[in-house]
C-alpha positions, 0 to 999 in steps of 0.5 A, a space after each residue: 386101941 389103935 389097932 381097933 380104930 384101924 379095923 372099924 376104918 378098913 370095914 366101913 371101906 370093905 363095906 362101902 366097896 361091897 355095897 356096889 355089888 350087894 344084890 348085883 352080882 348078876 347083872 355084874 357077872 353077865 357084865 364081864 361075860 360081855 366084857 370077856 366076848 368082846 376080848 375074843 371079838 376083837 381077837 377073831 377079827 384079826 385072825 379072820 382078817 388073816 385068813 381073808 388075806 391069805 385066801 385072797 393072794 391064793 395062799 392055801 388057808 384053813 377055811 375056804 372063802 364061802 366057810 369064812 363069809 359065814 363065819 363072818 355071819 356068826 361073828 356078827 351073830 355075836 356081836 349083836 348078842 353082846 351088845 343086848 347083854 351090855 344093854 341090859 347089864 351094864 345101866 342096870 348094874 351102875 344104877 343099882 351100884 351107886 344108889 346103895 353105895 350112896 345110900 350106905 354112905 348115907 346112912 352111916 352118917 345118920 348113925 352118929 350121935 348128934 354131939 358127935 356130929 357137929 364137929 364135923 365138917 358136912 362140905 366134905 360128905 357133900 363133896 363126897 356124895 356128889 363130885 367124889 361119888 361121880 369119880 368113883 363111877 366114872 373112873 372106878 366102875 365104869 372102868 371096869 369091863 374095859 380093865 377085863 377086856 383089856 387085860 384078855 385081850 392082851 393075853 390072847 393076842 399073845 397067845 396068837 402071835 405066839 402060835 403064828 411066829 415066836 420069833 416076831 412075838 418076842 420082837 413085839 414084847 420087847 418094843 411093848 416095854 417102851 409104852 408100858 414103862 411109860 405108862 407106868 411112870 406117869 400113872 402112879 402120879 394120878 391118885 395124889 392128884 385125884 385126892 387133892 381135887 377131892 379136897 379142893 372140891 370140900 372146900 369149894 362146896 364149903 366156900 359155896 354153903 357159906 355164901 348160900 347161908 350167910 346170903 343176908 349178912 353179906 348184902 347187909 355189910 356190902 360184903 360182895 366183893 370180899 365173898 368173891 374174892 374168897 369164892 375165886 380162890 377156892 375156884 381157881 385152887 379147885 381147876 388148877 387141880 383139875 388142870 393138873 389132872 388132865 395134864 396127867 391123863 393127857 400125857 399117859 395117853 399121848 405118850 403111850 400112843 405115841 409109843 404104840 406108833 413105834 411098836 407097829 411100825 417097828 413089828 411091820 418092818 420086822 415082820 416084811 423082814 422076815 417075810 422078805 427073808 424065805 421064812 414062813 411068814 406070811 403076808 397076811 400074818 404080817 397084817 394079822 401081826 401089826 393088827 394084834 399089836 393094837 390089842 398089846 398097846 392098847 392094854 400096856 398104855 390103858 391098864 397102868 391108867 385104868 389101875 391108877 384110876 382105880 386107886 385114886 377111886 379107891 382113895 376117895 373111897 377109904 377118905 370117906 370110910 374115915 370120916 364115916 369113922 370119925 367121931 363115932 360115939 358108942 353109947 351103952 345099951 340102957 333104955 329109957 322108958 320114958 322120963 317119970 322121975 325127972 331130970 338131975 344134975 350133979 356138979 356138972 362141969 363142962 369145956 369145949 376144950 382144955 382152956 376153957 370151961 364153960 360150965 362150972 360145977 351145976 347141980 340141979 332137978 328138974 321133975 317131970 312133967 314141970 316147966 322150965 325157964 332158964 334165963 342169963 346174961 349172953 354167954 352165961 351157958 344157957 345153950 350150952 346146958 341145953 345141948 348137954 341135957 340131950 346129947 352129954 356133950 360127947 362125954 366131955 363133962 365131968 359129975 354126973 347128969 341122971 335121967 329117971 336115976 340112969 346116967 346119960 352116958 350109959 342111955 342108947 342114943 335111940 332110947 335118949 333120941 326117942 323120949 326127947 324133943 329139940 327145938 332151936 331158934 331156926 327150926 328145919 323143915 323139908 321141902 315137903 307138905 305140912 303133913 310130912 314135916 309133923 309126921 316126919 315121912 311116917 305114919 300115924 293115925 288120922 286123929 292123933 295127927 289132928 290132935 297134934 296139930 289142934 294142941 300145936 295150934 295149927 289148924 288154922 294154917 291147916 283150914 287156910 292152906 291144907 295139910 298138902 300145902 308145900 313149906 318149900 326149901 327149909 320152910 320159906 313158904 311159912 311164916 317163923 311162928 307157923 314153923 315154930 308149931 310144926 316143930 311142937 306139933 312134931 313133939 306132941 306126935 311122938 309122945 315126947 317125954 322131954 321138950 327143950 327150946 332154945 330160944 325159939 321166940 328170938 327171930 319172932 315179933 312179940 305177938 307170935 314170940 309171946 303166942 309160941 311161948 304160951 302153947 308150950 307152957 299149955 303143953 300138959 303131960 310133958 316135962 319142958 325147959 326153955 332157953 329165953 332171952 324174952 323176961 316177960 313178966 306174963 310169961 315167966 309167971 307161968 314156970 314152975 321154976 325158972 334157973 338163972 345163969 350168970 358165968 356158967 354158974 347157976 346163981 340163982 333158982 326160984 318162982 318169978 316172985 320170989 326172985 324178984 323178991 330176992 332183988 339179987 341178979 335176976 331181979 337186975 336183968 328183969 329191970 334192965 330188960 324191961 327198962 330197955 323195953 
């Protein structure tokens, strides 16, 4: 089992790694073509700044001076060719690499069930698909030609400096040691680091998310300071990481440079040494030896930096394959054709976790096509049912919960996603037109768009503002009854076999709360249960049953009459709550 968790986690990250070069191999390739180029540039101009060197003090060279100013031409011919390539290559190849890692990313996440996915914590895909994707750009992708030109470059200066003096090459190796070793040591410190500032990252957007949402409650309870306070720590834990981070890469680079120094000075002294001595050394393989040691340095102090950075990138990488991972709930493949018997439920049972159960032994039907209202006192399990009808829980509870005589748990979650309509007290809306939020960004026909909103009751929001008119961020544009009916409109557009509503009158006044409730119960063809805290008499005379919580057990299921008739606990609430009316 294990083993199989594992092989999932390692393709969602091979496949997050490919999605950068999915149909982007091209511009990838011409990429490093003018990462290769540039390595060979950078060679060629040492070996023609050796060559000019010993034309100019009379030492007999292979080219003459005219031969060499137009090799010098076709060099920059070169060079210009190069930069034209990049120019095209390399924004082209980022732009495409991020978009489709990103939206892989996303749309991985879409594919979790919806129990599946409370349990997770969003502030880390946020940070994940914000601070994180941007370190994976700029200290992964972006790294890469360099890694390439480096790395040739390297190769070639050796192969040169071997050509020119055996003797002055392994000199050059052996003081190149120095900044490789140090680059080394200090490298293989990054990654770690980058991690926790990736963490560090999570909970600063998480800290930052509270705030935003719970913006009313803290002016409310004059909270200010304390929410500060909290917003500091996380901060502060956040760029002391950074600082750390910097304070690594600062001392990879200042100590390889550092070290570089030596190097050329020790190949420059070595090299006048040898000259100096009668060997065949010239003066401007001398040159040629110290400028080739740059393209040595350069590549022993940067690549352990660029590799380590790689890692790091790749960390952050397999962090988000595990989360994209996690909780993944796989359902069987039977397939609902819309709901036609109804809804049963036997000896249904269910806890958030092992100490405490929060349903206890529920058996119930509802029939297709009726309407619903389940009513209790506050932690009775209304909510909790509710969610269970529509997601199973994540497979937590025990008995068996049967639509059209087809066990939930073997039902696709697009089949259960398709034939079932949530809506929740706070109702979610893009920040798009009305039209949009119905139609949720697809197409249908004019007239069932019209006929949707005719029976959700907003044509009159329609005829005042227009199906264009903007809901603004998550709906602030609109008033909660006038959100309340997009999202029944939404419901009525996809044909929804089954509507459940929790408690969805809550945040209104009791004119809309009672108006909202009527156009449900007006709602014809479609099966509707109904989480309501509101025991108005008009109302719930309308159900065709109405179930009773109390504890997590169901205590009571009947009419509006003959519950109050019964004068057993409903009828208790009923008094009480229009008493306290």
């Amino acid at each position: 089992m294990k083993n199989n968790m594992n092989k999932g986690k390692n393709s969602i990250y091979k496949s997050l790694n490919g999605s950068f070069f999915y149909k982007n191999k091209t511009a990838f390739v011409f990429l490093n073509i003018s990462a290769l180029i540039t390595a060979f540039l950078n060679i060629a101009v040492s070996w023609l700044m050796q060559q000019l060197v010993d034309v100019a003090s009379g030492k007999n060279g292979l080219f003459t001076f005219r031969q060499l100013f137009w090799i010098v031409l076709v060099f920059f011919a070169v060079f210009i060719a190069v930069i034209i390539i990049k120019y095209f290559a390399w924004p082209g190849f980022m732009k495409k690499a991020m978009r489709q890692y990103k939206e892989f990313a996303f749309g991985e996440i879409t594919k979790k069930d919806i129990s599946s996915f409370r349990k997770e914590d969003t502030s880390l895909y946020l940070s994940a698909l914000t601070n994180d994707a941007v370190t994976v750009e700029t200290e992964y992708l972006e790294k890469i030609p360099d890694l390439i030109t480096h790395t040739v470059s390297f190769i070639l200066s050796i192969a040169l400096m071997l050509y020119y003096s055996p003797l002055l090459t392994l000199i050059a190796l052996a003081l190149t040691l120095l900044p490789l070793l140090s680059s080394v040591l200090t490298g293989s410190k990054a990654a770690p680091i980058q991690k926790k500032v990736s963490d560090c990252n999570n909970n600063f957007t998480a800290s930052l998310s509270d705030f935003l949402e719970g913006f009313f409650v803290v002016k409310s309870f004059k909270a200010e300071k304390e929410v500060i306070s909290l917003f500091a720590k996380t901060d502060t834990e956040l760029e002391n990481n950074k600082s750390k981070m910097r304070k690594i890469t600062h001392i990879i680079g200042s100590v390889g440079g550092m070290c570089g120094i030596v190097a050329q000075l020790g190949v420059f002294f070595s090299g006048a040494a040898i000259a100096l001595s009668g060997k065949a050394l010239t003066p401007g393989m001398v040159i040629v030896f110290v400028q080739l040691m740059n393209y040595m340095i350069a590549p022993v102090s940067t690549i352990p930096m660029l590799l380590a950075k790689k890692k790091a990138a790749n960390a952050l990488t397999r962090k988000l394959a595990a989360e994209l991972e996690k909780n993944r709930v796989e359902r069987a493949s039977e397939e609902l054709n819309g709901i036609n018997k109804g809804i049963r439920l036997e000896n249904v049972s269910f806890s958030y976790d092992d100490d405490k159960e929060i349903l206890h032994n529920i058996s119930l039907d509802f029939k297709a096509g009726k309407s619903y209202a389940i009513v209790g006192g506050s932690g009775s399990g209304k909510s909790t049912l509710l969610n269970l009808l529509h997601s199973g829980g994540g497979n937590r509870h025990s008995g068996r919960i049967l639509i059209d005589d087809i066990d939930l748990n073997t039902v696709s979650a697009k089949s259960l996603y398709e034939n079932i309509s949530v809506i929740g007290q706070n109702v979610f809306l893009f920040n798009s037109t009305i039209e949009d939020n119905i139609t949720m960004f697809k197409e249908f026909p004019a007239e069932k768009v019209n006929e949707a909103i005719a029976k959700a009751h907003l044509s009159k929001l329609i005829e005042e503002h227009g199906s264009n008119y903007s809901c603004g961020e998550n709906g602030k544009n609109l008033s909660g009854g006038e959100k309340q009916r997009i999202s029944i409109a939404r419901s009525l557009l996809r044909k929804s076999s089954l509507l459940l509503a929790d408690e969805i009158t809550a945040a209104l006044d009791a004119k809309t709360a009672f108006e909202v409730s009527n156009e449900i119960l007006d709602l014809e063809g479609i099966t509707r249960i109904v989480v309501t805290h509101a025991l108005d008499e008009a109302l719930l005379k309308r159900y065709d049953e109405i179930i009773v919580l109390k504890d997590g057990h169901v205590e009571e299921v009947g009419t509006f009459d003959n519950l109050i008739n019964n004068t057993g606990y409903f009828y208790a609430l009923y008094t009480v709550s229009n008493n306290a009316a």
